[in-house]
Gaussian input, Z-matrix of N, CA and C with variables (Angstrom, degrees):
# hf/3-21g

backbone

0 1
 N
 C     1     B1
 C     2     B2     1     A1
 N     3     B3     2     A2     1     D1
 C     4     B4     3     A3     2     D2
 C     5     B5     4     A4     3     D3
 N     6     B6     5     A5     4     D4
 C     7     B7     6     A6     5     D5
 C     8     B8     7     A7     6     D6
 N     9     B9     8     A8     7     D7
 C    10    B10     9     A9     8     D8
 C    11    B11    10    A10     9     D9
 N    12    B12    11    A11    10    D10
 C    13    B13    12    A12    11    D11
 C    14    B14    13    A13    12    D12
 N    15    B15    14    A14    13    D13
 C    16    B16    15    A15    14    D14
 C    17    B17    16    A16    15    D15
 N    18    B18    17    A17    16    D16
 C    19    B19    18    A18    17    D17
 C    20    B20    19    A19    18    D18
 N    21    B21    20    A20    19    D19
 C    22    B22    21    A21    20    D20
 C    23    B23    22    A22    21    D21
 N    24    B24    23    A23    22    D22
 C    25    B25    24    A24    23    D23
 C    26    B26    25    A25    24    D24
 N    27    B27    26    A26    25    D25
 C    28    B28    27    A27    26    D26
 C    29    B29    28    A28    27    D27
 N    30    B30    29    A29    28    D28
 C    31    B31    30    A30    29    D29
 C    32    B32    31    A31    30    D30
 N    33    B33    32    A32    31    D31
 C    34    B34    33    A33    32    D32
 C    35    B35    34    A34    33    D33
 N    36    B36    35    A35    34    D34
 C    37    B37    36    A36    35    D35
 C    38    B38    37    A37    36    D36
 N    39    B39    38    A38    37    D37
 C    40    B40    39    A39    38    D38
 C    41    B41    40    A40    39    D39
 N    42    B42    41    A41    40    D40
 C    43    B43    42    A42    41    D41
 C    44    B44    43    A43    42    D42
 N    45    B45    44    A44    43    D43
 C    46    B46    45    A45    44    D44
 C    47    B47    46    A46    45    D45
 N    48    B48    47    A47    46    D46
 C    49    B49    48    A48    47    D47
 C    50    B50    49    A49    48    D48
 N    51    B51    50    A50    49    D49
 C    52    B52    51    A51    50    D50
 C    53    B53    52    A52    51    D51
 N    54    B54    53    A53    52    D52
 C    55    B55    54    A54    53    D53
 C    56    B56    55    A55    54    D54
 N    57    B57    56    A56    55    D55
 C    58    B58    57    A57    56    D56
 C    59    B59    58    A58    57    D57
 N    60    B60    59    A59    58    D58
 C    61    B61    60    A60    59    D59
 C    62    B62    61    A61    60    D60
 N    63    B63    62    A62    61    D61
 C    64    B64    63    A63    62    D62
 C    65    B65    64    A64    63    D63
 N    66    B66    65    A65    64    D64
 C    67    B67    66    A66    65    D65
 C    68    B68    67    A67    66    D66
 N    69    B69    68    A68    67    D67
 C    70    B70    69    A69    68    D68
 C    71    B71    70    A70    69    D69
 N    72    B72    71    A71    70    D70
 C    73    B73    72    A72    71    D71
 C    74    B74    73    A73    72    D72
 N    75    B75    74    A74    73    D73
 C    76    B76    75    A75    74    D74
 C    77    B77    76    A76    75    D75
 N    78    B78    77    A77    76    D76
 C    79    B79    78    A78    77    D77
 C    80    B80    79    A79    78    D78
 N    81    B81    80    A80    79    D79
 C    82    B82    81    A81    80    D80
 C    83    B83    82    A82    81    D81
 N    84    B84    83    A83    82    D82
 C    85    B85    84    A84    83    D83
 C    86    B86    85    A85    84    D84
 N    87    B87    86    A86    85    D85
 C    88    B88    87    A87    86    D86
 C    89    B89    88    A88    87    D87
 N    90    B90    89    A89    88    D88
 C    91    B91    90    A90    89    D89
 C    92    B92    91    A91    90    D90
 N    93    B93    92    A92    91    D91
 C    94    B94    93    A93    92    D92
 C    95    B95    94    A94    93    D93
 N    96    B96    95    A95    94    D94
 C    97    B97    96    A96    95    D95
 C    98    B98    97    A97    96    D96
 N    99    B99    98    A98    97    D97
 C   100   B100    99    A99    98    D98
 C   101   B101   100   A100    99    D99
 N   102   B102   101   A101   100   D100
 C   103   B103   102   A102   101   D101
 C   104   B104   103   A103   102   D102
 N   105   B105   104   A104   103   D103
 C   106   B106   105   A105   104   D104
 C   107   B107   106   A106   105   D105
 N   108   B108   107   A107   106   D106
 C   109   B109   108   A108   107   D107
 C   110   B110   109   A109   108   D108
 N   111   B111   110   A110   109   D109
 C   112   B112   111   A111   110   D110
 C   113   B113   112   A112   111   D111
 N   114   B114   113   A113   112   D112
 C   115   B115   114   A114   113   D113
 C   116   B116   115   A115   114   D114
 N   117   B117   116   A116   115   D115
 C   118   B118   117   A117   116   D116
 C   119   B119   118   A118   117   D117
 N   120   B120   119   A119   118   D118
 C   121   B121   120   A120   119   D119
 C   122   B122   121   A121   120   D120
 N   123   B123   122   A122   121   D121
 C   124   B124   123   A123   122   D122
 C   125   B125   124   A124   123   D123
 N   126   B126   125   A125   124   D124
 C   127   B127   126   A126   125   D125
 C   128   B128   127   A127   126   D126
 N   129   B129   128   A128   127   D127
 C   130   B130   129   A129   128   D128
 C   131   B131   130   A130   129   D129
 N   132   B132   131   A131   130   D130
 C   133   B133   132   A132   131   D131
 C   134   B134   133   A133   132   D132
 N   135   B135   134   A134   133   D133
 C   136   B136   135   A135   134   D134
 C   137   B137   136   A136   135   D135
 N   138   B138   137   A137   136   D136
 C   139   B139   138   A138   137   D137
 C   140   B140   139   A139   138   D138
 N   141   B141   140   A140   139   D139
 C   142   B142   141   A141   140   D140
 C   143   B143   142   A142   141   D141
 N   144   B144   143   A143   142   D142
 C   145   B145   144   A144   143   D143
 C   146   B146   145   A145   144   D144
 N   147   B147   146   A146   145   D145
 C   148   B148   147   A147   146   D146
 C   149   B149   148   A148   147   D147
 N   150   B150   149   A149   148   D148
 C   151   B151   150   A150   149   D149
 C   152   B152   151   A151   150   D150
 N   153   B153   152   A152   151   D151
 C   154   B154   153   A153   152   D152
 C   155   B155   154   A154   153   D153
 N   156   B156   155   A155   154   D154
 C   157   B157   156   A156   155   D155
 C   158   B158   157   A157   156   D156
 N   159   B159   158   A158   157   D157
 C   160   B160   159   A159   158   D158
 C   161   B161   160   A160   159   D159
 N   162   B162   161   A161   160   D160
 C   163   B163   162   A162   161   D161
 C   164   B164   163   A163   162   D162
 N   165   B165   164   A164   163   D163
 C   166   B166   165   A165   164   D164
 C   167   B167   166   A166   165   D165
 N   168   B168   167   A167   166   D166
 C   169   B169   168   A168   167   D167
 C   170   B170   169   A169   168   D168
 N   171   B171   170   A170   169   D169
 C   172   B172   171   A171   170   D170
 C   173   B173   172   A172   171   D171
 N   174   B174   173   A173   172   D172
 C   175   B175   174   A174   173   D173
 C   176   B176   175   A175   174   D174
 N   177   B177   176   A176   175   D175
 C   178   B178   177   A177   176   D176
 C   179   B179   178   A178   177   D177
 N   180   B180   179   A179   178   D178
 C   181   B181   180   A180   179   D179
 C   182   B182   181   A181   180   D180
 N   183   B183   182   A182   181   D181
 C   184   B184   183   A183   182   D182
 C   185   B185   184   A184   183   D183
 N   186   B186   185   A185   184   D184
 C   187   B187   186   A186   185   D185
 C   188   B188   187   A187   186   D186
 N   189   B189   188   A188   187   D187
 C   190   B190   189   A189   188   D188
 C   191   B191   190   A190   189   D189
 N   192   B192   191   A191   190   D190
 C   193   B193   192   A192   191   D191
 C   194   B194   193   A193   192   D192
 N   195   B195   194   A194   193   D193
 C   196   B196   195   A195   194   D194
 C   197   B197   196   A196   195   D195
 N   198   B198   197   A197   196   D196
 C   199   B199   198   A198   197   D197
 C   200   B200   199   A199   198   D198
 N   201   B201   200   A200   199   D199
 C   202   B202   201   A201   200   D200
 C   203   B203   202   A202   201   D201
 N   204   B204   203   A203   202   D202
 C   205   B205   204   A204   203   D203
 C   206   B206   205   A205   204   D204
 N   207   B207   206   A206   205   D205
 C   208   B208   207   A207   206   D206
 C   209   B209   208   A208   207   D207
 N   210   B210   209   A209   208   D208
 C   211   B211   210   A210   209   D209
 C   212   B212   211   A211   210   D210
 N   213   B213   212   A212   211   D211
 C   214   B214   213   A213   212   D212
 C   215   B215   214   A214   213   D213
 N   216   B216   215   A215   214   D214
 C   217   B217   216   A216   215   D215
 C   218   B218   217   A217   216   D216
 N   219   B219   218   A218   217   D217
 C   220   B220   219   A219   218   D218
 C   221   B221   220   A220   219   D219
 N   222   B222   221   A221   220   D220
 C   223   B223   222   A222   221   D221
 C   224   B224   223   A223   222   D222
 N   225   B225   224   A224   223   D223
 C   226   B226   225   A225   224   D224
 C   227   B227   226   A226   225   D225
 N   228   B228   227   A227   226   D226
 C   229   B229   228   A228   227   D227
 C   230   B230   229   A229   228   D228
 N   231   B231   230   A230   229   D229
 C   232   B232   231   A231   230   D230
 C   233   B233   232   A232   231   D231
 N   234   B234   233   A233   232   D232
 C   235   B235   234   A234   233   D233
 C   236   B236   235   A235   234   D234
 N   237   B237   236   A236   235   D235
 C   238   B238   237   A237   236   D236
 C   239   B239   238   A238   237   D237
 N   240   B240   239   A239   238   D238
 C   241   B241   240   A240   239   D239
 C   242   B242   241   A241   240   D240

   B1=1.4348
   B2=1.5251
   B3=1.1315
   B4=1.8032
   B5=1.7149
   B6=1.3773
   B7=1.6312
   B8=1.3588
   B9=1.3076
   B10=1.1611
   B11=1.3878
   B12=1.6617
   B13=1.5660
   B14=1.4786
   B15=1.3311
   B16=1.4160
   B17=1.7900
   B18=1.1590
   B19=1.8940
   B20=1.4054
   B21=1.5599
   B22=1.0936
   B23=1.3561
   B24=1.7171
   B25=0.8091
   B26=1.7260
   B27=1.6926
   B28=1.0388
   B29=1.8269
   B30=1.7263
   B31=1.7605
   B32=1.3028
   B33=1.0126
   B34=1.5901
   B35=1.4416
   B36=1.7959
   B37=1.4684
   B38=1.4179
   B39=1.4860
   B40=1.6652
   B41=1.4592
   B42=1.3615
   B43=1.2666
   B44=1.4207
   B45=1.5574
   B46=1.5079
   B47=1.7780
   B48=0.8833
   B49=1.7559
   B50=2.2606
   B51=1.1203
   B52=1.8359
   B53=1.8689
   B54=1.3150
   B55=1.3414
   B56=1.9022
   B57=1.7740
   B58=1.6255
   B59=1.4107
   B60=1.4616
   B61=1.5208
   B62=1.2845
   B63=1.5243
   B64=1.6730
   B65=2.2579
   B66=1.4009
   B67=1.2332
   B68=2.1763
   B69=1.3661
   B70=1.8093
   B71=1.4409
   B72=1.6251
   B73=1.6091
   B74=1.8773
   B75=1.1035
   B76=1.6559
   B77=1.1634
   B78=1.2650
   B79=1.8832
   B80=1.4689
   B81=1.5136
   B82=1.3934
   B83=1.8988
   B84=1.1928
   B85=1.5913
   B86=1.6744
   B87=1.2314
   B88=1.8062
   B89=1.3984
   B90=1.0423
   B91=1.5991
   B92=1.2603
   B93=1.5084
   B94=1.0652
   B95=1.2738
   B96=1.4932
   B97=1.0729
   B98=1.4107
   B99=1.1553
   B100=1.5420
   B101=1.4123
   B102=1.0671
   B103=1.2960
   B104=1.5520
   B105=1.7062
   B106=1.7894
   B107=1.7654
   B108=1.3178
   B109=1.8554
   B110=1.1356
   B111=1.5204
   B112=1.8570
   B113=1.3965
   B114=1.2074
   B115=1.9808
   B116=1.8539
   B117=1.2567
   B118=1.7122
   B119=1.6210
   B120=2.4053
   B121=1.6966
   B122=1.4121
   B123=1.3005
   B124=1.4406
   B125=2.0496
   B126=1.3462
   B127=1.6667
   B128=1.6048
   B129=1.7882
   B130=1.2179
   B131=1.7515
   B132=1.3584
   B133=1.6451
   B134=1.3614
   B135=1.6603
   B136=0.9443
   B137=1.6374
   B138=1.6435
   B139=0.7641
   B140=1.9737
   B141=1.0968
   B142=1.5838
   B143=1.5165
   B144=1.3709
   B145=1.3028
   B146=1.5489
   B147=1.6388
   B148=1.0548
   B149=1.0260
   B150=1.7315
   B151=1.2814
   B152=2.0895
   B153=1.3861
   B154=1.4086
   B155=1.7419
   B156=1.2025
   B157=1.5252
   B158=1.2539
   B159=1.4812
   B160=1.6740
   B161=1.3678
   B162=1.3286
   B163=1.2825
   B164=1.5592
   B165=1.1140
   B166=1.5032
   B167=1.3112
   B168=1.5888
   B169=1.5978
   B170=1.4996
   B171=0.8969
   B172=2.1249
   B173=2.0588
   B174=1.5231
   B175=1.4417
   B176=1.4046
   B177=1.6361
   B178=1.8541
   B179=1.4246
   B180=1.6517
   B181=1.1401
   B182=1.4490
   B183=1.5128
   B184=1.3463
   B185=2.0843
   B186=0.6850
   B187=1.5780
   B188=1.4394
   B189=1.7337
   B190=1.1093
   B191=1.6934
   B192=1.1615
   B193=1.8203
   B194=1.7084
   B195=1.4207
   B196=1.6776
   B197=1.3969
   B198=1.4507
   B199=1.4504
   B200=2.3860
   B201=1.3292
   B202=1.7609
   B203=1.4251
   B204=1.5468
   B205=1.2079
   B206=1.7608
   B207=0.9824
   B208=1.9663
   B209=1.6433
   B210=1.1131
   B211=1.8879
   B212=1.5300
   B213=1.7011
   B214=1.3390
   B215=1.3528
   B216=1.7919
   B217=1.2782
   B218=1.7461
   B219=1.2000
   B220=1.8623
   B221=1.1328
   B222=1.4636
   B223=1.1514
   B224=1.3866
   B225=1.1543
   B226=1.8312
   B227=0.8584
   B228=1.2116
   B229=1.9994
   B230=1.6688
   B231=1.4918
   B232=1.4793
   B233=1.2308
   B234=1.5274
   B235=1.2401
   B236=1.3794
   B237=0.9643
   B238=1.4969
   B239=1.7813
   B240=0.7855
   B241=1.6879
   B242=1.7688
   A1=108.02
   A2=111.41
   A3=100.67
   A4=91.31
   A5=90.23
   A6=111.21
   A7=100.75
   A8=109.20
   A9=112.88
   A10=113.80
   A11=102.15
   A12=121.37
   A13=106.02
   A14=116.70
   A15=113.99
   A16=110.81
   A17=96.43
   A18=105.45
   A19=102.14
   A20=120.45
   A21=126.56
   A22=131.11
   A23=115.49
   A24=131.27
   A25=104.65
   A26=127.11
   A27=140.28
   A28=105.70
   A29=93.96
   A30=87.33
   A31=119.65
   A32=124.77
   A33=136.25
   A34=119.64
   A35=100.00
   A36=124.65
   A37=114.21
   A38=119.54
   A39=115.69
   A40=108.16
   A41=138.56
   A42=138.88
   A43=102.70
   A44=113.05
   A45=103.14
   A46=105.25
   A47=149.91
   A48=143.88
   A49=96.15
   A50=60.80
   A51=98.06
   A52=94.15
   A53=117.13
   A54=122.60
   A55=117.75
   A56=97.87
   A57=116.08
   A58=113.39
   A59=124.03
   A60=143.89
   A61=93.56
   A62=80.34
   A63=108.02
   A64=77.65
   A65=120.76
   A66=97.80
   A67=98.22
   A68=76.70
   A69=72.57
   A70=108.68
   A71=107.48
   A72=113.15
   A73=99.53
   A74=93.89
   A75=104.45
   A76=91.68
   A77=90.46
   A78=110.24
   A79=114.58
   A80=119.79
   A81=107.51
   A82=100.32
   A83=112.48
   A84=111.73
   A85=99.45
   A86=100.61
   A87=106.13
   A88=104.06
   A89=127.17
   A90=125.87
   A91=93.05
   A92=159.58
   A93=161.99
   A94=114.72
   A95=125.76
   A96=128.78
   A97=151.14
   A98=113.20
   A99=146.19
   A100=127.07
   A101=115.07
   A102=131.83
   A103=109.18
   A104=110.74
   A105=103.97
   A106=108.79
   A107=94.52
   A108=91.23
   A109=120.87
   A110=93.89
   A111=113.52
   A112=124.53
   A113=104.73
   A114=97.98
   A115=91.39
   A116=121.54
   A117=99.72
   A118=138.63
   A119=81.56
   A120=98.15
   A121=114.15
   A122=94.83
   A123=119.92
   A124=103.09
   A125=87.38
   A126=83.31
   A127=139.18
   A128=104.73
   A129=119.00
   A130=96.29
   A131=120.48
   A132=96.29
   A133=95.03
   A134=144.19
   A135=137.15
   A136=110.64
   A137=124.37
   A138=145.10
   A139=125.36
   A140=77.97
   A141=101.47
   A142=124.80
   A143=106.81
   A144=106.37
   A145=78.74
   A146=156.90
   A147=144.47
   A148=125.57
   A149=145.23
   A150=120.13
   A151=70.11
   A152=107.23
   A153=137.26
   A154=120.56
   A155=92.45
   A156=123.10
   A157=106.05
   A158=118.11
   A159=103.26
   A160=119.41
   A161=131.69
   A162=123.82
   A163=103.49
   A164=119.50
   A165=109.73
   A166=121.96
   A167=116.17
   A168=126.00
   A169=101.06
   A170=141.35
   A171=175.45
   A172=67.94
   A173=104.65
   A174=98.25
   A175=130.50
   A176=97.25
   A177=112.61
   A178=85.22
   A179=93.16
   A180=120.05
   A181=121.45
   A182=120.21
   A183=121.57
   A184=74.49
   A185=134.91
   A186=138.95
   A187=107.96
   A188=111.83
   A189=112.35
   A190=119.87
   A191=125.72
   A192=129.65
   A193=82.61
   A194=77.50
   A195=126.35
   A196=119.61
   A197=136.36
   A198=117.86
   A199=75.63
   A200=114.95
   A201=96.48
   A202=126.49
   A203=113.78
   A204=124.13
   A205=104.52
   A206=105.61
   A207=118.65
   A208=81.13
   A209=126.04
   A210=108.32
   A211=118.24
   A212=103.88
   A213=104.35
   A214=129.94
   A215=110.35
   A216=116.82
   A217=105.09
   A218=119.08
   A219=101.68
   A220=102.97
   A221=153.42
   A222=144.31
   A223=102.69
   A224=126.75
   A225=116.44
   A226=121.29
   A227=140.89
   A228=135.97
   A229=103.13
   A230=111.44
   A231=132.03
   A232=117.20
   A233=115.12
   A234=130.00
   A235=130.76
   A236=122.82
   A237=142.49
   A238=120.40
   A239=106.43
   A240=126.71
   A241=99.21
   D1=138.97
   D2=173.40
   D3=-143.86
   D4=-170.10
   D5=-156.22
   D6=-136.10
   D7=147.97
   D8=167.26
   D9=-71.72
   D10=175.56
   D11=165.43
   D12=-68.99
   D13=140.00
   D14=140.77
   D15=-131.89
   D16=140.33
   D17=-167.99
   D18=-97.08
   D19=8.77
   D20=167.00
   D21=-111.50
   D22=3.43
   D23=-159.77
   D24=-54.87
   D25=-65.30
   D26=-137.97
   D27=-98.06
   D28=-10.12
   D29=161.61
   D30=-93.73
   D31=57.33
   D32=-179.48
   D33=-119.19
   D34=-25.11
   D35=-177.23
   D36=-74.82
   D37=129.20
   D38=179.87
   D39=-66.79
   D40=-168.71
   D41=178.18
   D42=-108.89
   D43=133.67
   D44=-154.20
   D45=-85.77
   D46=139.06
   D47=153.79
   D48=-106.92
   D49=131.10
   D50=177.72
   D51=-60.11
   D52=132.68
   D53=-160.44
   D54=-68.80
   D55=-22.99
   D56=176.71
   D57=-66.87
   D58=-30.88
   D59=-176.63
   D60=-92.66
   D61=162.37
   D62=-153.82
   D63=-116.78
   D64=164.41
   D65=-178.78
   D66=-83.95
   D67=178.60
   D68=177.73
   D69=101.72
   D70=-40.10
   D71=-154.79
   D72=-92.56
   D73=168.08
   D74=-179.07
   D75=-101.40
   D76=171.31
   D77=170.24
   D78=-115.31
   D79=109.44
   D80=-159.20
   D81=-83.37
   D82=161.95
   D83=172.91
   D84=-92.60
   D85=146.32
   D86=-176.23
   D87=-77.99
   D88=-36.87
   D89=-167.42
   D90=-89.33
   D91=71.26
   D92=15.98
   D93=26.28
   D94=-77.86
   D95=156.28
   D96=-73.35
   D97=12.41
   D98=158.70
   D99=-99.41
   D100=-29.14
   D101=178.52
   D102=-61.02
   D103=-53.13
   D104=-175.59
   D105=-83.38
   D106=-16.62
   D107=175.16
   D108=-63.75
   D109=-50.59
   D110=161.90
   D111=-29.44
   D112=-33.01
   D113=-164.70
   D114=-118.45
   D115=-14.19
   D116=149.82
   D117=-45.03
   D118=-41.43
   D119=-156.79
   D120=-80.53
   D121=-57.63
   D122=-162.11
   D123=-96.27
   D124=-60.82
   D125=-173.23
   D126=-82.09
   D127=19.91
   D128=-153.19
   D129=-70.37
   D130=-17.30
   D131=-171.55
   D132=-85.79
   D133=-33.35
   D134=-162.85
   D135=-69.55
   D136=-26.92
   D137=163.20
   D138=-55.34
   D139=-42.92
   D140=160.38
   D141=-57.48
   D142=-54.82
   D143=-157.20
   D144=-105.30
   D145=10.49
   D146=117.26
   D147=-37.29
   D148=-26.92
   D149=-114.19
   D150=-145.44
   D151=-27.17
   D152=159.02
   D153=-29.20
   D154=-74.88
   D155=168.33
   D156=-64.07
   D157=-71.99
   D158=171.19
   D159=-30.61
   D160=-52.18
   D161=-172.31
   D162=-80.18
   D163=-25.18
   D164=176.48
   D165=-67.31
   D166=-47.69
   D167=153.88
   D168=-30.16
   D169=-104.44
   D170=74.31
   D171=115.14
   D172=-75.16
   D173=-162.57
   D174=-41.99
   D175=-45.21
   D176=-179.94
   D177=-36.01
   D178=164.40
   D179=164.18
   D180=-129.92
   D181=-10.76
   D182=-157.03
   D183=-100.99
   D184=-16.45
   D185=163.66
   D186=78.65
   D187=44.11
   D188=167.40
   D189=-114.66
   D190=154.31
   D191=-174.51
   D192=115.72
   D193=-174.55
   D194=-152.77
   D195=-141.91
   D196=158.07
   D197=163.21
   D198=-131.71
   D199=37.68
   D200=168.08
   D201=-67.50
   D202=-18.15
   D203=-170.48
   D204=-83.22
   D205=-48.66
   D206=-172.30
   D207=-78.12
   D208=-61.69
   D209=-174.86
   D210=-37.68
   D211=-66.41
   D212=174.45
   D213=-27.20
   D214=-61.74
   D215=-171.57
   D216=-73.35
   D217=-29.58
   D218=161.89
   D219=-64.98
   D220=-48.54
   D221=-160.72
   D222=-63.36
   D223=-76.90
   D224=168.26
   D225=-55.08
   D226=0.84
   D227=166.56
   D228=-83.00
   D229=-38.27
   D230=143.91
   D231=-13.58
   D232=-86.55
   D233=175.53
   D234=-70.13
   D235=-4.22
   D236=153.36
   D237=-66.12
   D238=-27.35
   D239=-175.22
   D240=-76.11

């Protein structure tokens, strides 16, 4: 048995708001606010020896390197938190 199309099917649906929100309101993401606490607490040496490289890059002049390797690993010491 099948069914037809209808191209109207899915405007019938109200617009959903999440039941904790009020309408109007956003929905904030939590790791927003975890994220900068995070790299005081836990990830400050990785941050370090990121922030390291940045300035070591900054000096070159022939404008070659990277800091992807020291980013990465703050970025997952990050996400670990």
């Amino acid at each position: 048995m099948s069914f037809s199309y209808s191209p109207t099917f899915f405007q019938h649906f109200p617009k959903y708001h999440a039941p904790h929100l009020k309408p109007g309101e956003e929905l904030k993401d939590p790791l927003d606010e975890l994220k900068p606490r995070c790299l005081t607490t836990h990830c400050g040496s990785w941050l370090g020896e990121y922030n390291e490289c940045v300035n070591r890059i900054s000096m070159r002049t022939d404008g070659k390197g990277n800091c992807k390797g020291q980013f990465e690993e703050l970025i997952q010491c990050q996400d670990h938190c």
